[in-house]
C-alpha positions in Angstrom: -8.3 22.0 7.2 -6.4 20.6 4.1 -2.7 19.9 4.9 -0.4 19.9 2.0 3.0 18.3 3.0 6.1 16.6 0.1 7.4 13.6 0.9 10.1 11.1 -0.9 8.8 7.4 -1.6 11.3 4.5 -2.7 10.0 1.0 -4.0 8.7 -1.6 -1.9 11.3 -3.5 -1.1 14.2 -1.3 -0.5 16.6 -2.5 2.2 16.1 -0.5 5.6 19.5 0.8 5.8 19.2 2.9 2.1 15.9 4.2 3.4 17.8 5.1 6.8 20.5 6.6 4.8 18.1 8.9 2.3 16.2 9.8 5.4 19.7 11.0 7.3 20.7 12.9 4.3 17.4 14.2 3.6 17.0 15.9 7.3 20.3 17.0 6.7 19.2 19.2 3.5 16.0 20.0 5.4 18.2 21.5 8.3 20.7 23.6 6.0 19.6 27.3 6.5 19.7 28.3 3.0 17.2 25.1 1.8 15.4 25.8 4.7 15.0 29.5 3.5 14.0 28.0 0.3 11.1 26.1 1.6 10.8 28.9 3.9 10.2 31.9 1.2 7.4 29.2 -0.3 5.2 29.1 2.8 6.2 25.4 3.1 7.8 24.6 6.5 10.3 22.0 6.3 9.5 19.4 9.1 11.5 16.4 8.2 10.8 12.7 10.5 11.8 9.4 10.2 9.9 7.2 7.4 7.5 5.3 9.9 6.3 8.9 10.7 5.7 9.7 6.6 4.6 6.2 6.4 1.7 6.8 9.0 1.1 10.7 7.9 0.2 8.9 4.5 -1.8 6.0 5.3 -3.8 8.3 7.5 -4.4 10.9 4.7 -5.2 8.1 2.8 -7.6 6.6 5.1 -9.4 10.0 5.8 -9.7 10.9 1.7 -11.4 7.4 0.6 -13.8 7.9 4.0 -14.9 11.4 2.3 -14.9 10.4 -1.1 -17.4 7.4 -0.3 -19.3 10.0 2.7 -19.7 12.3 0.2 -20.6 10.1 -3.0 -17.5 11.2 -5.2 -17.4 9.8 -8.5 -14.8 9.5 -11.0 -15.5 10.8 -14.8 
């Protein structure tokens, strides 16, 4: 199964309490009926989490694509 999931990044470095802030606001939007309709209406469904959850969602995707890609003997062109 391929999961497809969105998710915001900020640079390395940015102080904790703006990445708590965007993360407050952004579960906010997520839990406003008519974005969530939005999202909704796309067949996306609008989870939200704090930003050591995204952090570990991506570092596993990432872990599980580069085991494939050298499994299965991916090449770039």
């Amino acid at each position: 199964m391929l999961d497809q999931w969105l998710g915001v990044f900020v640079p390395a470095g940015t102080p904790p309490p703006i990445i708590a802030r965007l993360n407050a606001e952004i579960g906010k939007a997520l839990a406003d009926p008519a974005i969530r309709g939005s999202f909704l209406q796309q067949a996306q469904e609008p989870i939200g989490g704090s930003a050591a959850q995204f952090s570990g969602l991506v570092h596993a995707d990432s872990a599980k694509y580069e085991r494939l890609v050298k499994e299965l003997n991916i090449k770039a062109n």
